[in-house]
N, CA, C and O of each residue as an XYZ file, in Angstrom:
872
protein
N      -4.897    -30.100      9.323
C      -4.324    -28.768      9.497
C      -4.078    -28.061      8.174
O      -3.526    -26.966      8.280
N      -4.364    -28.452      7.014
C      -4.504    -27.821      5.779
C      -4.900    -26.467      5.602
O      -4.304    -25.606      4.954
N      -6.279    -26.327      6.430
C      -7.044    -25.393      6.223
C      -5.950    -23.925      7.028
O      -5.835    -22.768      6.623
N      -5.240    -24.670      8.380
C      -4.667    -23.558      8.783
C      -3.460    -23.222      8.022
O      -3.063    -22.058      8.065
N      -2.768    -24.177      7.267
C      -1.766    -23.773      6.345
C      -1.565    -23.059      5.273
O      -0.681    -22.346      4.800
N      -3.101    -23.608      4.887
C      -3.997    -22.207      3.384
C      -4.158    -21.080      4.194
O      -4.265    -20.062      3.510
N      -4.227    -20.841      5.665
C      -4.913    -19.469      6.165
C      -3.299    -18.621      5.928
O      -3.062    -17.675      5.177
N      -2.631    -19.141      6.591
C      -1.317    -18.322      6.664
C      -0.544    -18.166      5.219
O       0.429    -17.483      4.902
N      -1.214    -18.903      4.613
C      -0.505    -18.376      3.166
C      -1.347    -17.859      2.701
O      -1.255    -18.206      1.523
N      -2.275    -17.145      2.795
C      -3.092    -16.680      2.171
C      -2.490    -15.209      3.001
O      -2.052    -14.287      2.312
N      -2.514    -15.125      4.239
C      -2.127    -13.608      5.198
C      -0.747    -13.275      4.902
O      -0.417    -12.125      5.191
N       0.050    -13.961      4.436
C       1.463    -13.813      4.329
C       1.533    -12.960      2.682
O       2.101    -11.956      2.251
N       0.207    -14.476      1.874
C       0.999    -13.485      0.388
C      -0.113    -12.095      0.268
O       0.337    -11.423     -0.661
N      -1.088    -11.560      0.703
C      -1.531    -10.548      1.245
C      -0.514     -9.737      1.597
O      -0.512     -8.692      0.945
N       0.417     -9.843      2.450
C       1.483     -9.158      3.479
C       2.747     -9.009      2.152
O       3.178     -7.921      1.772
N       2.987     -9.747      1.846
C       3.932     -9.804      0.451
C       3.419     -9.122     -0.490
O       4.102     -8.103     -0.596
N       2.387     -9.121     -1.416
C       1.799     -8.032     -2.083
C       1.864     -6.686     -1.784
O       2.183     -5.837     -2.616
N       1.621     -6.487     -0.810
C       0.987     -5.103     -0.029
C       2.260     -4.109      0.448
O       2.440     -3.017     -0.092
N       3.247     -4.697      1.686
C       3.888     -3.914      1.530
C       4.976     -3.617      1.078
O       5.749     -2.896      1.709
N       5.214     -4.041      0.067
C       6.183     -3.511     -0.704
C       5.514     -2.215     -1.488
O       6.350     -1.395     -1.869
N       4.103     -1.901     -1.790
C       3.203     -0.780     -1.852
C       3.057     -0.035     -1.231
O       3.672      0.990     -1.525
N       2.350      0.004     -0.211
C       2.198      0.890      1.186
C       3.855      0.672      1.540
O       4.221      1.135      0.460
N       4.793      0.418      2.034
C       6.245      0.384      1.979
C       6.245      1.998      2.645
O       6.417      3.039      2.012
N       6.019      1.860      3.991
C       5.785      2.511      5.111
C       7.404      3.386      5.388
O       7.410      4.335      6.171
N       8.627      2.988      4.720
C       9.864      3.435      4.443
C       9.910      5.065      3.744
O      10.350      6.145      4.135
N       9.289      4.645      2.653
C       9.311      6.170      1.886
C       8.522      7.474      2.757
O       8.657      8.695      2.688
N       7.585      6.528      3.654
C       6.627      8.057      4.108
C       7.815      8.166      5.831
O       7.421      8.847      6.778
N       8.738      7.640      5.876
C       9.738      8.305      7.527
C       9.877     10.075      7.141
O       9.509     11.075      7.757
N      10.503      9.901      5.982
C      10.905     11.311      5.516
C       9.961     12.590      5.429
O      10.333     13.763      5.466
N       8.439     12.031      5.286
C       7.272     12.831      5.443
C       6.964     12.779      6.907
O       6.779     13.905      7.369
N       6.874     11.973      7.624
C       6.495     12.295      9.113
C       7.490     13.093     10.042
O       7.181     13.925     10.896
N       8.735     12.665      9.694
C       9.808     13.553     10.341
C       9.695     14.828      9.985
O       9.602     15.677     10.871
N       9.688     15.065      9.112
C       9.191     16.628      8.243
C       7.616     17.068      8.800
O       7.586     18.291      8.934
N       6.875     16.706      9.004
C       5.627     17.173      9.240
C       4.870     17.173     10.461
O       3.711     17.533     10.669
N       5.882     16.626     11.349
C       5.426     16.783     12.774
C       7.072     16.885     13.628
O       7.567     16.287     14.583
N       7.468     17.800     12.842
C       9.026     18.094     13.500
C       8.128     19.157     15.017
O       8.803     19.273     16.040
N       6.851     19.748     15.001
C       6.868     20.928     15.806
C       6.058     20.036     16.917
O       5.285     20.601     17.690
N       6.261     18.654     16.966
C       5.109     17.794     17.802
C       6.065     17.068     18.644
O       7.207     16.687     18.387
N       5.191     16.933     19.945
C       5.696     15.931     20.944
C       6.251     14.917     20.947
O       6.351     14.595     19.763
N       6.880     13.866     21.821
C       6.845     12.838     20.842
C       5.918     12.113     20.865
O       5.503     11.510     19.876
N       5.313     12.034     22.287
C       3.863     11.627     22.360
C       2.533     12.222     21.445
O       1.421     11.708     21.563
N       2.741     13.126     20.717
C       2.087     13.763     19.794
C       2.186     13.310     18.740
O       1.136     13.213     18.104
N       3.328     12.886     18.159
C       3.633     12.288     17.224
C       3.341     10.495     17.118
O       2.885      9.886     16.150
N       3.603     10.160     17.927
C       2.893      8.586     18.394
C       1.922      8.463     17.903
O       1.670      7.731     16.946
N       0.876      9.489     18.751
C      -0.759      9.456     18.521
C      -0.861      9.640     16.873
O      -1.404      8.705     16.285
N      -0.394     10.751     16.074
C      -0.316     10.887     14.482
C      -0.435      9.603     13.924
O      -1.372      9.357     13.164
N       0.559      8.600     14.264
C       0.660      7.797     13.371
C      -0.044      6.234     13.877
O      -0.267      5.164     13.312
N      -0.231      6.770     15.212
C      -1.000      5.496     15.797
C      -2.309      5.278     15.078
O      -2.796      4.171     14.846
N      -3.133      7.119     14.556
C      -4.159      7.226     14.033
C      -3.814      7.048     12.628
O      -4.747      6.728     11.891
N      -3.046      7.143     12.285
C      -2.845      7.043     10.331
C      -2.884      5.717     10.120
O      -3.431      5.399      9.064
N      -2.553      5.003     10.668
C      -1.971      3.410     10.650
C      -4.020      2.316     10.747
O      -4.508      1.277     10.300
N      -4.525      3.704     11.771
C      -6.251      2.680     11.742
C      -6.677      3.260     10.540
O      -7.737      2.762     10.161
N      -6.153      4.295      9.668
C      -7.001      5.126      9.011
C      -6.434      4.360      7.738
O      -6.992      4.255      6.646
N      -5.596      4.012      7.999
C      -4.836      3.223      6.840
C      -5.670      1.535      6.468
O      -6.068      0.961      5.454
N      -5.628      1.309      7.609
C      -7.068      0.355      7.700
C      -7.982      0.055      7.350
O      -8.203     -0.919      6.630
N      -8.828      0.911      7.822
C      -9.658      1.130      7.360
C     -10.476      1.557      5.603
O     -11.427      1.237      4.890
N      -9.459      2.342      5.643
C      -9.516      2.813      4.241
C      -9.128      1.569      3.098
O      -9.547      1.697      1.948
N      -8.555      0.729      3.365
C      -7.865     -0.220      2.690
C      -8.902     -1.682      2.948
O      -8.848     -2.646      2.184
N      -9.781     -1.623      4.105
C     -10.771     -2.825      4.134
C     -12.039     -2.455      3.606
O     -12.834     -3.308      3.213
N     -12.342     -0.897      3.566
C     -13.764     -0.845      2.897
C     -13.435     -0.936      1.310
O     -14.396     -1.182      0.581
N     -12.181     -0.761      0.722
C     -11.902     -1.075     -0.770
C     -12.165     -2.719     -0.694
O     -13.142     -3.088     -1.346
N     -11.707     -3.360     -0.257
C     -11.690     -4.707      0.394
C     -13.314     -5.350     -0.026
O     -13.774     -6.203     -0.785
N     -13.725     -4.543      0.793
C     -15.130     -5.206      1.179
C     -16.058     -4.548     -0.173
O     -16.995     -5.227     -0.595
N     -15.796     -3.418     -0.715
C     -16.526     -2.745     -1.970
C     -15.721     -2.913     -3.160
O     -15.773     -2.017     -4.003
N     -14.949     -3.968     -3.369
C     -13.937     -4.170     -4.666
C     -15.163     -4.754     -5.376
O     -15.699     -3.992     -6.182
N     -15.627     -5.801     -5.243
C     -16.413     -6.535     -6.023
C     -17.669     -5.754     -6.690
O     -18.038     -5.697     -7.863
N     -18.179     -5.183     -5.523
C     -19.211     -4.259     -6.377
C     -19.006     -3.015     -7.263
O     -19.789     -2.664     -8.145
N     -17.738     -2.323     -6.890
C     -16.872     -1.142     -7.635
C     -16.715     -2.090     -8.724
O     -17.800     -2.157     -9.302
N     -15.937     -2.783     -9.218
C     -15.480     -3.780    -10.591
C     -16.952     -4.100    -11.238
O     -17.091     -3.985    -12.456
N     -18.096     -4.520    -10.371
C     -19.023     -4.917    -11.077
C     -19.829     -3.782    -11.760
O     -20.356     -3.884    -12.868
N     -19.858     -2.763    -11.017
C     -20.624     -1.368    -11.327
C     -19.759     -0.682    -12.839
O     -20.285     -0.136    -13.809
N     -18.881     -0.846    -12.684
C     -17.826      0.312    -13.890
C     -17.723     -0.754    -15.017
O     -17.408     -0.359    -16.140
N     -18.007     -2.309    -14.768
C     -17.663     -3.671    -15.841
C     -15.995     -3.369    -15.885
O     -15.338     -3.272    -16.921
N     -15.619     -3.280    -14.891
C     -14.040     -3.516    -14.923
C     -13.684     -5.444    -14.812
O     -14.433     -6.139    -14.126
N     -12.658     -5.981    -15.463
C     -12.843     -7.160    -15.225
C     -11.530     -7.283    -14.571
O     -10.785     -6.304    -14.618
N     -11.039     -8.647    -13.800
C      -9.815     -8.671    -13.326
C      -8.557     -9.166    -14.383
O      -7.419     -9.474    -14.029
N      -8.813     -9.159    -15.056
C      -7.615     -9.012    -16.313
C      -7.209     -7.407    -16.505
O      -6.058     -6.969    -16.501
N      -8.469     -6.616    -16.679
C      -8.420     -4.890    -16.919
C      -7.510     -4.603    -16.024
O      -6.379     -4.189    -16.280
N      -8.131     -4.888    -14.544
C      -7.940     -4.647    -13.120
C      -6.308     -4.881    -12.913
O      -5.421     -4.043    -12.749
N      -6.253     -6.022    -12.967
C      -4.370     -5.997    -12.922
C      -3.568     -5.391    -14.036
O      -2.434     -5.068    -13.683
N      -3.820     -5.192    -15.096
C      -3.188     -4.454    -15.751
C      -3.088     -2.845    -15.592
O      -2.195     -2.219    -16.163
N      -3.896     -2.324    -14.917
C      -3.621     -1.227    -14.736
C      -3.337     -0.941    -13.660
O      -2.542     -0.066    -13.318
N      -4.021     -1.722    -12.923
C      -2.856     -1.798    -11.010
C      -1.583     -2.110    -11.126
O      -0.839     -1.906    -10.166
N      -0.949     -2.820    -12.657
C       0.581     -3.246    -12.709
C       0.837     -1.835    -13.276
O       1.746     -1.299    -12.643
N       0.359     -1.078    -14.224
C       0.759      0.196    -14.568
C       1.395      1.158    -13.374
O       2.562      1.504    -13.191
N      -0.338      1.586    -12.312
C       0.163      2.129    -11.323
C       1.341      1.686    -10.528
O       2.284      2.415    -10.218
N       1.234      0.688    -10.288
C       2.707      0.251     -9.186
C       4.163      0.441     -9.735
O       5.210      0.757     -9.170
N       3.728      0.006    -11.599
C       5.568      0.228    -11.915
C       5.766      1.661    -11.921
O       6.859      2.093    -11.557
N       4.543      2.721    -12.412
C       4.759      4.024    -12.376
C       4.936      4.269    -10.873
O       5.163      5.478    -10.911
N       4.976      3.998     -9.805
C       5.140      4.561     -8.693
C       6.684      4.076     -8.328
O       7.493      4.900     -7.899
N       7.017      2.769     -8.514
C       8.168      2.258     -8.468
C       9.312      3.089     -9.384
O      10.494      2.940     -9.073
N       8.965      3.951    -10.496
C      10.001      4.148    -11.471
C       9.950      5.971    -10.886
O      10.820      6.786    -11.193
N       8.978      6.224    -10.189
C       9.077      7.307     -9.151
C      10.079      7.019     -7.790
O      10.594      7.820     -7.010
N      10.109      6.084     -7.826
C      11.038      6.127     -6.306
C      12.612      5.329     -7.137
O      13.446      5.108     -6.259
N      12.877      5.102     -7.887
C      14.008      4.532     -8.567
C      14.738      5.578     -9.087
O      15.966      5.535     -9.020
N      13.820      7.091     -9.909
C      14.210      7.575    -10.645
C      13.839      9.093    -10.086
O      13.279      9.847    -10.882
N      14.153      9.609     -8.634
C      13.062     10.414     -8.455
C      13.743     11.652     -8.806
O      14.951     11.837     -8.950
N      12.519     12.683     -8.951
C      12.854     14.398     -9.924
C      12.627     15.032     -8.969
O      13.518     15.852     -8.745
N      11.367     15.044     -7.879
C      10.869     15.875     -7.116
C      10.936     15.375     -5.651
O      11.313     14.274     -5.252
N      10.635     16.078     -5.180
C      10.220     15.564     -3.501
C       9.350     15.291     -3.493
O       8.493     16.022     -3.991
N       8.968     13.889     -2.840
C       7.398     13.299     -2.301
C       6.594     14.571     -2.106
O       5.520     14.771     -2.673
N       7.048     15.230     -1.457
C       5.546     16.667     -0.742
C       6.479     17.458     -1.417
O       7.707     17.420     -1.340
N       5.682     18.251     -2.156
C       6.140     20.036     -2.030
C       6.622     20.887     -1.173
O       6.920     20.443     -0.065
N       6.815     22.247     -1.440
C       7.672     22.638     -0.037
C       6.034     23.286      0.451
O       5.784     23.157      1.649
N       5.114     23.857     -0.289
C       4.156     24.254     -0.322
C       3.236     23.299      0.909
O       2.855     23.601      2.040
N       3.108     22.098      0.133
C       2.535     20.981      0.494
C       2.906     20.482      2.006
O       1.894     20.306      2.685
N       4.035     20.239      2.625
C       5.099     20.817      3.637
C       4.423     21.669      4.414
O       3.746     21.459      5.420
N       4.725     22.824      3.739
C       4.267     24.098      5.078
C       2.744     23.848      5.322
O       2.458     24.299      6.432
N       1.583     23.259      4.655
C       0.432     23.384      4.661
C       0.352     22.460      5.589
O      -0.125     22.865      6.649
N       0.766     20.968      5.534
C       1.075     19.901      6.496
C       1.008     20.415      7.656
O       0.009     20.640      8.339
N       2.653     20.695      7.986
C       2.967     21.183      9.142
C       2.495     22.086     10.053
O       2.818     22.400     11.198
N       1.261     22.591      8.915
C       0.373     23.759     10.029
C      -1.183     23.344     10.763
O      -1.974     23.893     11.529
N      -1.054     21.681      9.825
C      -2.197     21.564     10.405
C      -2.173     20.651     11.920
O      -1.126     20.147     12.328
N      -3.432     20.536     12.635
C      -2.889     20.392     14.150
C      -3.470     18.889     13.622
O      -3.505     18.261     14.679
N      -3.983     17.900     12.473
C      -3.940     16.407     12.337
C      -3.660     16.372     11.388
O      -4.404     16.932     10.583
N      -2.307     15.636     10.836
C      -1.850     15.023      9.746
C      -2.133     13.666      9.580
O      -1.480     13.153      8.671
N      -2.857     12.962     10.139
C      -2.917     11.240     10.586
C      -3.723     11.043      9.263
O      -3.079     10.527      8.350
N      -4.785     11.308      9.054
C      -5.375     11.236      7.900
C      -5.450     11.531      6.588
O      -5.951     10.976      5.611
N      -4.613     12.906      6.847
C      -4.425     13.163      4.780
C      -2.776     14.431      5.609
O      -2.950     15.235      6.524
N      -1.651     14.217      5.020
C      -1.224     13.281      3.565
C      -0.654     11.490      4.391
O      -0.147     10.590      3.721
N      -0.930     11.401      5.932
C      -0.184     10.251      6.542
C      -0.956      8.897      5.695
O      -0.594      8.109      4.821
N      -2.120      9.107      6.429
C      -3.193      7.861      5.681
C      -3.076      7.549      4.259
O      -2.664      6.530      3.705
N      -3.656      8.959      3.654
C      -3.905      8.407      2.478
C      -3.338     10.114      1.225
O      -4.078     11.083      1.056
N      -2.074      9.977      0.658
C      -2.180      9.165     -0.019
C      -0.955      8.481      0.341
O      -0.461      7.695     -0.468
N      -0.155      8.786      1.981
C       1.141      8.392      2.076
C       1.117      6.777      2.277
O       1.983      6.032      1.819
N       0.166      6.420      2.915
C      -0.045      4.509      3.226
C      -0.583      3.820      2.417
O      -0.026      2.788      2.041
N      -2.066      4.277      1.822
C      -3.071      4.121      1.483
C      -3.696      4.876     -0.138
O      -4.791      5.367     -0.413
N      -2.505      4.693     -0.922
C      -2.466      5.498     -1.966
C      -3.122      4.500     -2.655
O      -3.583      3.504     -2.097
N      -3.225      4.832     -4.489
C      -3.803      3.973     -5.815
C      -2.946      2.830     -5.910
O      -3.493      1.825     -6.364
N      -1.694      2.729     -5.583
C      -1.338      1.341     -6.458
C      -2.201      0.378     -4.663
O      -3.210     -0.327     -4.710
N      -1.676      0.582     -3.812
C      -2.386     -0.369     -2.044
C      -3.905     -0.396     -2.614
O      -4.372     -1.531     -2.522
N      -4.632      0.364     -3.070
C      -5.889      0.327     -3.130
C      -6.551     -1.004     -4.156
O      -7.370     -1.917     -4.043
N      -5.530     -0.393     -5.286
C      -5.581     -1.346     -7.022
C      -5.467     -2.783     -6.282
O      -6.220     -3.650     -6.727
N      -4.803     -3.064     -5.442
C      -4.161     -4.757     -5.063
C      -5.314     -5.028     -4.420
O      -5.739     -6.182     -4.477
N      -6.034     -4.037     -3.696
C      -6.897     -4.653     -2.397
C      -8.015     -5.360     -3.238
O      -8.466     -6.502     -3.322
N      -8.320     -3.782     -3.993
C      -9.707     -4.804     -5.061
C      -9.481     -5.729     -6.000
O     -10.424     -6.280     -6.567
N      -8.162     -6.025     -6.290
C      -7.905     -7.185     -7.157
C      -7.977     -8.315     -6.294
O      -8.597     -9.317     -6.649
N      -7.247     -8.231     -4.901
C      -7.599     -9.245     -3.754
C      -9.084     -9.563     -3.764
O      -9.514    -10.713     -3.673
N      -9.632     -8.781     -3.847
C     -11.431     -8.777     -3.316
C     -12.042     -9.580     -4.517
O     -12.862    -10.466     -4.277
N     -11.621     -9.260     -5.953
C     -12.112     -9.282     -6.932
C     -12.081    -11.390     -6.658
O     -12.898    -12.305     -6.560
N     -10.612    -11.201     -6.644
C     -10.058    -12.908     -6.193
C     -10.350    -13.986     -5.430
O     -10.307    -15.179     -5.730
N     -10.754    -13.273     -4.063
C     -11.192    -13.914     -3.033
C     -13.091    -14.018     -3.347
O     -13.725    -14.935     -2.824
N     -13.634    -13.207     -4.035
C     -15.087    -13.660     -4.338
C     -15.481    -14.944     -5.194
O     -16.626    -15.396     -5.213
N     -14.108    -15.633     -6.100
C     -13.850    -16.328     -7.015
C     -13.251    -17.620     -6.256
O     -12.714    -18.504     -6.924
N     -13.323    -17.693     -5.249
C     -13.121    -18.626     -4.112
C     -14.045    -19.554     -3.582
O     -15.123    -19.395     -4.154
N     -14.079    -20.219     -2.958
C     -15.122    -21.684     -2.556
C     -15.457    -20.751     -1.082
O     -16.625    -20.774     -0.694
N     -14.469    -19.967     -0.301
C     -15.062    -19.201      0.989
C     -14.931    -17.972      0.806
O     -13.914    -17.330      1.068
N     -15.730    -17.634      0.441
C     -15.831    -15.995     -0.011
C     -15.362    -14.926      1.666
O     -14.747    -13.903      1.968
N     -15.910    -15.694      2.119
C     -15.825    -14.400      3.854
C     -14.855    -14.770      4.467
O     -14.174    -13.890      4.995
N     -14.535    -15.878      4.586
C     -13.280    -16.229      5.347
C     -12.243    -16.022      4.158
O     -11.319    -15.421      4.706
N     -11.921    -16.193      2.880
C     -10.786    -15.138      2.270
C     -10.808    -13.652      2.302
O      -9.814    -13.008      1.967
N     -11.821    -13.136      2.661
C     -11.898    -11.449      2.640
C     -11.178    -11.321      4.203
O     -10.188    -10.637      4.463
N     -11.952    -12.167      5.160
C     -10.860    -12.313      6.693
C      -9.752    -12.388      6.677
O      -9.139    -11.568      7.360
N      -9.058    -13.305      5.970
C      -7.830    -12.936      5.571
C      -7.466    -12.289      5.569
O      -6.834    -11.799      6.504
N      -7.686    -11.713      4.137
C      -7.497    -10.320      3.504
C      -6.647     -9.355      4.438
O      -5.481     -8.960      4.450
N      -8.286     -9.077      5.557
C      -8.352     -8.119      6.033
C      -7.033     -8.063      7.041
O      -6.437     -7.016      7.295
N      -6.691     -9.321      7.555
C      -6.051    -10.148      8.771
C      -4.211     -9.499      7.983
O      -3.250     -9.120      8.652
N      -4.281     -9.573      6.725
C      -2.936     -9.107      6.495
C      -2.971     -7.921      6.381
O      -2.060     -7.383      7.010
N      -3.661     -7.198      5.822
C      -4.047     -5.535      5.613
C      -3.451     -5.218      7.311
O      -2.570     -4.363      7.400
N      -3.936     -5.907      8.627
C      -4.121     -5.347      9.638
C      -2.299     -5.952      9.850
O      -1.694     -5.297     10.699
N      -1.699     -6.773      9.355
C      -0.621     -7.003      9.889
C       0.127     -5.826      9.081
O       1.088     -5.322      9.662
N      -0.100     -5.490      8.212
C       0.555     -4.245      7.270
C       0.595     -3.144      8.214
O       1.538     -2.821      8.936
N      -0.354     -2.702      8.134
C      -0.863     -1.879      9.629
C       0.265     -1.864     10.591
O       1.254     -1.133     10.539
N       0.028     -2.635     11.347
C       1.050     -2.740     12.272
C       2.627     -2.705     12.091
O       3.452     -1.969     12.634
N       2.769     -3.556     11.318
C       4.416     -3.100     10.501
C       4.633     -1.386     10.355
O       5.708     -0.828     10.574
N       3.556     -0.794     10.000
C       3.921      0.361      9.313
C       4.135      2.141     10.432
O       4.581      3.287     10.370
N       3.199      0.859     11.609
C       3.226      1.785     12.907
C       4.426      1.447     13.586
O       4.768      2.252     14.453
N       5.155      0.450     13.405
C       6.530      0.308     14.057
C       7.525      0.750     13.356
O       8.588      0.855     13.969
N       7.510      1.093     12.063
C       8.528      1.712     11.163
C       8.306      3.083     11.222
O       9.349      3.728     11.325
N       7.066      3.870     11.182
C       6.873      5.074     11.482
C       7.054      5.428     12.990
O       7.251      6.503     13.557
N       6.960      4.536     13.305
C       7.133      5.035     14.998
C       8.713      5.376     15.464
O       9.190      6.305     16.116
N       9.166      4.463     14.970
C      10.982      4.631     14.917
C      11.487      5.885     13.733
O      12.651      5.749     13.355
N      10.729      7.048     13.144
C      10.841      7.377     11.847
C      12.200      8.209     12.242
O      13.060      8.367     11.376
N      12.406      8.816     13.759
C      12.994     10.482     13.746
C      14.311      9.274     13.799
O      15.246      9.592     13.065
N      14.486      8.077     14.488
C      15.719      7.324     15.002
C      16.486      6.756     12.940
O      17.468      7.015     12.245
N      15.428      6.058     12.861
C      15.398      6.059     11.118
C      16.693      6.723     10.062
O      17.647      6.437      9.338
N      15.853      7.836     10.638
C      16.273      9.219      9.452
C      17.720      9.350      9.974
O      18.554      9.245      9.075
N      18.294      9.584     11.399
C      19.510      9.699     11.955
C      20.220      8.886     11.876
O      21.427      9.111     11.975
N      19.502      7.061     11.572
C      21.109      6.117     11.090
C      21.103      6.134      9.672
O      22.166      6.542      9.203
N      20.395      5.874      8.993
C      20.113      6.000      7.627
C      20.677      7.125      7.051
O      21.378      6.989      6.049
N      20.536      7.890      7.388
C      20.964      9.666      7.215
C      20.294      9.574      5.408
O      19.936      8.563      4.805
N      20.310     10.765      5.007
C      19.494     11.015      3.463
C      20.226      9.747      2.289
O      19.597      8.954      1.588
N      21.421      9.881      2.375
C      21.833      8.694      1.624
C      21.629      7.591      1.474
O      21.945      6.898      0.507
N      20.881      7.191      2.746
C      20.581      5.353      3.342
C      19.034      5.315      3.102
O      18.535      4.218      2.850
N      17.995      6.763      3.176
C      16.942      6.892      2.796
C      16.642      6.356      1.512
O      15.934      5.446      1.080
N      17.713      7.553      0.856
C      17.592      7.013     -0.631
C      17.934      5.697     -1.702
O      17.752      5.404     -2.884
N      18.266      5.385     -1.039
C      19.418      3.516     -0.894
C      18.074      2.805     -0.573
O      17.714      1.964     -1.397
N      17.512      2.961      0.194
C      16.292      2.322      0.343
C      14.832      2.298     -0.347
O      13.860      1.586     -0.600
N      15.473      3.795     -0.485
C      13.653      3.885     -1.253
C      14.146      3.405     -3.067
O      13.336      2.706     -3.674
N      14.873      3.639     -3.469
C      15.247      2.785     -5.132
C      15.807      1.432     -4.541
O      16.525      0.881     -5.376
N      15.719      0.838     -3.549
C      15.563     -0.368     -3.587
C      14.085     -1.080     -3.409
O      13.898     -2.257     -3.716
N      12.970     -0.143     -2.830
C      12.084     -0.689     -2.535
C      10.810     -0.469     -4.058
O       9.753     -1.089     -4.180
N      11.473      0.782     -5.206
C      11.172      0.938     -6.101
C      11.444      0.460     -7.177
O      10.871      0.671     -8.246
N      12.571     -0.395     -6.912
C      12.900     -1.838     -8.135
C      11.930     -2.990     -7.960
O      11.446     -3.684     -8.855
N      11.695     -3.089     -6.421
C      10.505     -4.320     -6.144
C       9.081     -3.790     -6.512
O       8.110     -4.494     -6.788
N       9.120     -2.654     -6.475
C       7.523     -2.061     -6.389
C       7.334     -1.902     -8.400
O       6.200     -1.894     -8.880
N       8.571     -1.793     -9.303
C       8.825     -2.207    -10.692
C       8.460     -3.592    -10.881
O       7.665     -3.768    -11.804
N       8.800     -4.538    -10.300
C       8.903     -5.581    -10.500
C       7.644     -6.403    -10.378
O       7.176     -7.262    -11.125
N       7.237     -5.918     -9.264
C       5.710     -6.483     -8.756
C       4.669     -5.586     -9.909
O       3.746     -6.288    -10.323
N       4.689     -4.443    -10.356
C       3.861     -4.155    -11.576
C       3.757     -4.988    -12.780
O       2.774     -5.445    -13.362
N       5.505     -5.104    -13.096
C       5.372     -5.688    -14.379
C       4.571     -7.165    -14.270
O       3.905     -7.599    -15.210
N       4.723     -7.849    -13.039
C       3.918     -9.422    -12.882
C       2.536     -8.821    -13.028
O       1.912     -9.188    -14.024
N       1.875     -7.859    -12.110
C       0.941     -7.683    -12.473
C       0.176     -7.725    -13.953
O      -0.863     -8.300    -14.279
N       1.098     -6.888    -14.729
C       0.757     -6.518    -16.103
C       1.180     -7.877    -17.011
O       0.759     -7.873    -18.168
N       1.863     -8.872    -16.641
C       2.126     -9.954    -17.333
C       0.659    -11.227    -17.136
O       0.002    -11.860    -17.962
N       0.632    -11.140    -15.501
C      -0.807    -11.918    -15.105
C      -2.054    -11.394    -15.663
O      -3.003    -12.107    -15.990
N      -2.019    -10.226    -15.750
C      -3.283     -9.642    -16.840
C      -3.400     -9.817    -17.988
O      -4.504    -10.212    -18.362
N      -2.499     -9.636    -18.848
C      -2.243    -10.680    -20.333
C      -2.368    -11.644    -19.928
O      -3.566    -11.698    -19.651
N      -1.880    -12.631    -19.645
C      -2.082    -14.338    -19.947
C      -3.483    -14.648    -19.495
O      -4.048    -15.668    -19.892
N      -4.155    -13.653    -18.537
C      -5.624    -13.537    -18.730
C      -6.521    -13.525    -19.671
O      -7.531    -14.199    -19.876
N      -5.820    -12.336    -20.424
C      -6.505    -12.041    -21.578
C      -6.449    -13.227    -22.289
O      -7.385    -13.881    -22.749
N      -4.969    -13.489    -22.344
C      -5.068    -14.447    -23.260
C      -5.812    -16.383    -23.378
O      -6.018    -17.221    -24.256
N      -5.964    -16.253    -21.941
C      -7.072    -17.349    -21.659
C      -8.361    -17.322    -21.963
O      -9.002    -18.321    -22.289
N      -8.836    -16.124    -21.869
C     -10.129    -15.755    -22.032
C     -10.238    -15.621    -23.651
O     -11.429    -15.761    -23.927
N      -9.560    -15.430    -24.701
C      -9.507    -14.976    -26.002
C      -9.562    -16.639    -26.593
O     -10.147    -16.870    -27.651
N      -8.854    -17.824    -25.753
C      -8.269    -19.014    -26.169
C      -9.822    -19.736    -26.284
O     -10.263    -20.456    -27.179
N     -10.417    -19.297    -25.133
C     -12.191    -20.063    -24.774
C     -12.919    -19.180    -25.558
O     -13.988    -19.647    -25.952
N     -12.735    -18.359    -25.810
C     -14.133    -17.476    -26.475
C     -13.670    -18.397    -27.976
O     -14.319    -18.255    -29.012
């Protein structure tokens, strides 16, 4: 039973990586706001569709990490160091924030359109640069593996449990916002932006000691 014990730790630390990134928390405040003029069954469907689009978008990085890295000569030392950049810069955005996630601009443009599921819900609210940076570092990782397809299954297998987490947190978003109220929002989101700090800087530390392995053999 080894093999099934490597599977679930492999979907779990997938699931551990990921959403504390995608961290489906910060975007309640955008869906409540952007489909305030929608059903609730209208609103369901929004995010039922953002959540495959989120998916999706996040398994074809998945499945095209290896050849994207190979095409640009990005290496996975490069690769995590600047996926640890993006994440602490997004983390020191939600720790330290100046602006509102959306504009008011950005807002009214939203709210007028009759599908938000795909842009700003999908991507860049689920499915933004730092979720993307991890996937192809995953991909980059799992090709460097003894089962190349059954770790990308994985992969994919936690991506899809992310997914789902993120449709049950958005789905509860309007109930959310009313116990939480703006104070408990914000309590949350600089808590989830100290972890989303924290998980960069490892990034950017695992990319050095890369380097520095690779500098030790050359």
């Amino acid at each position: 039973m080894n093999w099934f014990a490597e599977g679930i730790t492999y979907v779990l630390s997938t699931i551990g990586a990921l959403l504390p990134i995608v961290n489906p928390l910060s975007a309640v405040g955008m869906v409540v706001t952007i489909t305030a003029n929608l059903s609730e069954h209208e609103r369901t469907e929004q995010i039922r569709r953002a959540c495959i689009y989120m998916f999706f978008i996040l398994a074809s990085f998945l499945v095209a990490g290896g050849l994207i890295m190979n095409f640009f000569g990005i290496s996975i030392p490069g690769l995590r160091i600047a996926g640890g950049m993006i994440v602490s810069y997004l983390g020191f955005r939600m720790l330290f924030p100046e602006t509102a996630a959306m504009s008011r601009q950005e807002q009214m443009e939203a709210a007028s359109k009759p599908d938000v599921s795909f842009t700003p819900l999908a991507m860049p609210g689920l499915s933004g640069p730092g979720s993307i940076a991890v996937v192809i570092g995953m991909s980059a990782s799992a090709q460097q593996s003894e089962h190349i397809v059954v770790g990308h299954i994985l992969i994919a297998l936690g991506i899809a449990v992310v997914g789902v987490i993120s449709y049950i947190t958005l789905r509860a978003a309007t109930k959310l916002s009313k116990v939480l109220g703006v104070a408990g929002m914000n309590a949350m989101a600089r808590i989830m932006g100290f972890l989303l700090v924290c998980i960069g800087v490892q990034f950017i530390i695992n990319g050095i000691l890369d380097v520095t392995k690779l500098v030790r053999v050359s």
